[in-house]
N, C-alpha and C positions, 0 to 999 in steps of 0.2 A: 504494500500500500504506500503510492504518492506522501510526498509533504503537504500537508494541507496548509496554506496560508493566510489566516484568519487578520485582517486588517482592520485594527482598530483606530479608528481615528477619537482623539480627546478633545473637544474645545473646550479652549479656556477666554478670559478676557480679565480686564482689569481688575481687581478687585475680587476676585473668582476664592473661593474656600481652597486650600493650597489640598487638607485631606480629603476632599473628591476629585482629585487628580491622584494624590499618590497612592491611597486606600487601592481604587479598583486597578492601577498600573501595577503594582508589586501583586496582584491576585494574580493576574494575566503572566507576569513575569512569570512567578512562581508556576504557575501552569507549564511554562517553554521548560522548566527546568527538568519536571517532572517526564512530558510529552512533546519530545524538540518534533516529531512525527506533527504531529497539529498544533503547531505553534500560532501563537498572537503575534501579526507585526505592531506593534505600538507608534503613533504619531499624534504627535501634537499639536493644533491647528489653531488658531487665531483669523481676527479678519487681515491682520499683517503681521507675516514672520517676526521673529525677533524678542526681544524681552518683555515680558510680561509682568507684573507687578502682582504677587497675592495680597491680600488683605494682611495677612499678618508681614508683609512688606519684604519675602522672599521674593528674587526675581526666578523666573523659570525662560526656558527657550521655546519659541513653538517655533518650530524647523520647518512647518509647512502653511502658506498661507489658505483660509477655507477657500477663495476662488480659485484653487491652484488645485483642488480635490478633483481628482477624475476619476473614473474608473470605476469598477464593483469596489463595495466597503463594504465589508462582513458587520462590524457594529458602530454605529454612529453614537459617542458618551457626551452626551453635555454637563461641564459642573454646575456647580452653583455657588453660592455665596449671598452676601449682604445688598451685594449690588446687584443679584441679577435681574429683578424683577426692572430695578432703572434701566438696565441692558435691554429689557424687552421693546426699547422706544427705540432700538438701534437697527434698522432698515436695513442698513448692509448684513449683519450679525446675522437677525431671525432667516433676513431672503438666502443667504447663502445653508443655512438649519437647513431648510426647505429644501433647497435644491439637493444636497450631498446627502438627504434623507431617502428622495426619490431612488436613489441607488444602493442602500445600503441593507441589508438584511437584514436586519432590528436597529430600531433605534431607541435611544434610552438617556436616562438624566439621573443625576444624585441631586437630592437636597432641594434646592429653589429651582436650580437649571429647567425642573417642570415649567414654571414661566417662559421660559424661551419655547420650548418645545406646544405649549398652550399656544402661543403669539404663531408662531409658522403654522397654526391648526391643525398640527398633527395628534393633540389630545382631543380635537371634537367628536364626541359621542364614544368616548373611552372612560374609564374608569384610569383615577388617576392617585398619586398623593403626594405629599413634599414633606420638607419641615413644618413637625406640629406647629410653629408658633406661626406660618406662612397657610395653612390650610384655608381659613376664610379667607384672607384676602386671594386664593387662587381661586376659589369658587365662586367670588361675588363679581373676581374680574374678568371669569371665563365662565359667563354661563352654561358653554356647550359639555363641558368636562363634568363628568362625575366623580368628584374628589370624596376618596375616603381616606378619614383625618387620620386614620387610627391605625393603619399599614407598615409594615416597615420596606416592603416593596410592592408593587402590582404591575403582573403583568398581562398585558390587553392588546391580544394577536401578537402581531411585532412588533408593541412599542413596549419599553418596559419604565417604571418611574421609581424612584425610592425616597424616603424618608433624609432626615438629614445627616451628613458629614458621615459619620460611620458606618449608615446603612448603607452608602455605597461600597463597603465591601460585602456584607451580606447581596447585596444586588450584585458584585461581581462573582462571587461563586454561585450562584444559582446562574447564571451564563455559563460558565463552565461547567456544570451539571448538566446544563442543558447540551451541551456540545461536547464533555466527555464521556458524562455517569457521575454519581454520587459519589463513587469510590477517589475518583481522582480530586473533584473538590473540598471530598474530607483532609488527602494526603495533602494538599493546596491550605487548609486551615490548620492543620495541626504545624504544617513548616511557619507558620506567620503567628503562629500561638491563636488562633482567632476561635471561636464560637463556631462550629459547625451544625447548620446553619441556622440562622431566625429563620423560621418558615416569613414568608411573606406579608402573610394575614395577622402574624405575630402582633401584639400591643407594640407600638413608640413607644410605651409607658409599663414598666412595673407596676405593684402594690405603693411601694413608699414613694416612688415618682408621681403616683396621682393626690397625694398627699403631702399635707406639710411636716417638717420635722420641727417633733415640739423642741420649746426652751429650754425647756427643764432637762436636767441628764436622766432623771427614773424615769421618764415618760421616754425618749429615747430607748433605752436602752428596754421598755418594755416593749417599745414599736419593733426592734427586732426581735424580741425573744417572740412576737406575735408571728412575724412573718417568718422563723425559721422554726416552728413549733406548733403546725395548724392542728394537730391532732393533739395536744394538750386542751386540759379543761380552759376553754377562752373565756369563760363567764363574766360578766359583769364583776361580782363578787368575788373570782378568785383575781381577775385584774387589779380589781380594787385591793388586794391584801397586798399582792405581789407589789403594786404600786406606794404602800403604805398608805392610802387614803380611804377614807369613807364611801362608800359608793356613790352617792349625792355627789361628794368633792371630785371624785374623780369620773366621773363621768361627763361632769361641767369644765372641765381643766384640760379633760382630753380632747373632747370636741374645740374647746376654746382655740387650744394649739394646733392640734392636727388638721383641722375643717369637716371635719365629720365625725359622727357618734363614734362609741368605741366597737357597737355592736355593728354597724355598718361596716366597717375597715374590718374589723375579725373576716367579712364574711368575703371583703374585695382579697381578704390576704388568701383564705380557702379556695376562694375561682381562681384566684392566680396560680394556687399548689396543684389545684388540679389539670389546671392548662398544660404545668407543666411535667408530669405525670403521664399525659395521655399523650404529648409530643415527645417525649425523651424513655417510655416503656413500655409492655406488652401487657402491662397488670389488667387483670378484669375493671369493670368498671366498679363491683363493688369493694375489690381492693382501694383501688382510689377513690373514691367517697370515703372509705375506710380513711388512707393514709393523710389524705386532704380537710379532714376533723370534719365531712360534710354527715358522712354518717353512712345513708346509704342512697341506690342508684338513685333513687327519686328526690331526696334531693339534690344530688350532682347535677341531675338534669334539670331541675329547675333553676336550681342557683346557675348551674352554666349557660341556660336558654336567656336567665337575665343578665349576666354580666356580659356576655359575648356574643349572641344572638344565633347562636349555633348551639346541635345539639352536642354533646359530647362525643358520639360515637364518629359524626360527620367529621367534626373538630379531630379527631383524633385519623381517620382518615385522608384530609388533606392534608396534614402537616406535621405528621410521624418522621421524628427523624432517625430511630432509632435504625441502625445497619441490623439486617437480618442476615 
């Protein structure tokens, strides 16, 4: 079997997030090292060669202007950054997206980069997402896009989008799954130490990321004993002992600091145990309602139908990553 030569073209621009360029670059790399047989050519495009400025005020080189793009492109990567959505006003930028789109095999974004990719119309009537704190304003300014906020990538036919700055490497191995097998982008994560993989549909958001970390150090320090111990007694009253406070007090203390009840958060930390359970092992469901402190399958499945709007078993179905 041929060398297959998988040409990635990267654009970047002013102001562009420096780790959505080097994130899914070193995946791809690491792939050539593994599979020089189907290797990625890697280039870096701009609307003019030359040096580039990141936001955090690295310069980089794009060695190939985007008018200067011909030819088949295996995957078209746009980054993103702080600036990209002001880059969407940039006519030569989006017009040339567009055109080296029409010839590419997939095309795909990290982080905001969806704005550009929005602006060229190549997200209309697609399901899409970016960086959480960027989701409204992609959806109020691109009516045609169905943005879900809550992704950490999604892919829609051949275009693919992700989440911010380090979801573009979860978004670059799942390219390389798609183009070698799982096996090789596990070998491809475990060489970069990284997470093999966030499924897609994965939360941007943990338990304690959707919440706030209390003031106080016992309140802390019970917040993780909460999320790394769902199948202890959570109760009200034993929280409150653990906590040293009266249950009145600390149920008012906790909500105060945290943003939500205690009995709430117990229940977001048990869907998050169980998410993670049904993605990462083979356990029955009532094992996991078991080890998840939910109890048993009825309510896994209730509690999972309300936190994730999926049922468990489907959940566990799409985004199983355990190797069999």
């Amino acid at each position: 079997m041929g060398t297959v030569n998988r040409r990635v073209v990267i654009v970047v621009f002013d102001g562009f997030q420096l780790l959505d360029l080097a994130g899914p670059a070193d995946v791809f790399a690491t792939a050539n090292l593994l599979v020089p047989a189907g290797g990625y050519r890697l280039e870096v495009a701009a609307v003019r060669a030359g040096t580039v400025t990141a936001a955090n005020g690295m310069a980089v080189t794009a060695g190939t202007a985007l008018g200067e793009v011909t030819g088949p492109v295996d995957t078209l990567l746009v980054v993103g950054g702080l600036s990209a959505a002001g880059h969407a006003d940039d006519r030569e930028l989006v017009g040339e997206i567009s055109r080296v789109a029409r010839s590419a095999r997939r095309t795909a974004s990290v982080c905001t980069g969806a704005f550009l990719l929005a602006e060229a119309g190549l997200l209309d009537g697609r399901r899409a997402t970016t960086h959480w704190l960027a989701v409204e304003k992609l959806a109020a300014r691109y009516g045609r896009v169905e943005v879900e906020a809550d992704s950490v990538y999604v892919a829609d036919g051949d275009v693919w989008t992700s989440a911010g700055v380090l979801a573009g490497v979860d978004l670059a191995l799942a390219l390389v799954a798609e183009d070698h097998g799982h096996a090789l982008a596990k070998d491809v994560a475990c060489g970069l130490v990284a997470y093999l993989h966030r499924p897609g549909g994965q939360s941007q958001f943990s338990t304690p990321m959707r919440a706030l970390t209390p003031r106080s150090e016992p309140l802390r320090e019970l917040q993780a004993f909460i999320d790394a111990n769902p199948a202890e007694d959570l109760s009200i009253p034993a929280l409150a002992r653990r906590a040293g406070m009266s249950e009145r007090h600390f149920s008012r203390v906790f909500t105060e600091q945290v943003g939500i009840s205690p009995g709430r958060y117990v229940e977001r930390s048990r869907a998050d145990a169980a998410r993670r359970l049904l993605e990462t092992t083979g356990h029955p469901l009532d094992r996991v309602a078991r080890e998840s402190g939910l109890g048993t399958p009825e309510t896994l499945y209730r509690t999972f139908r309300r936190h994730w709007r999926i049922s468990p078993g489907d959940h566990r179905r799409r985004f199983h990553t355990k190797e069999s």
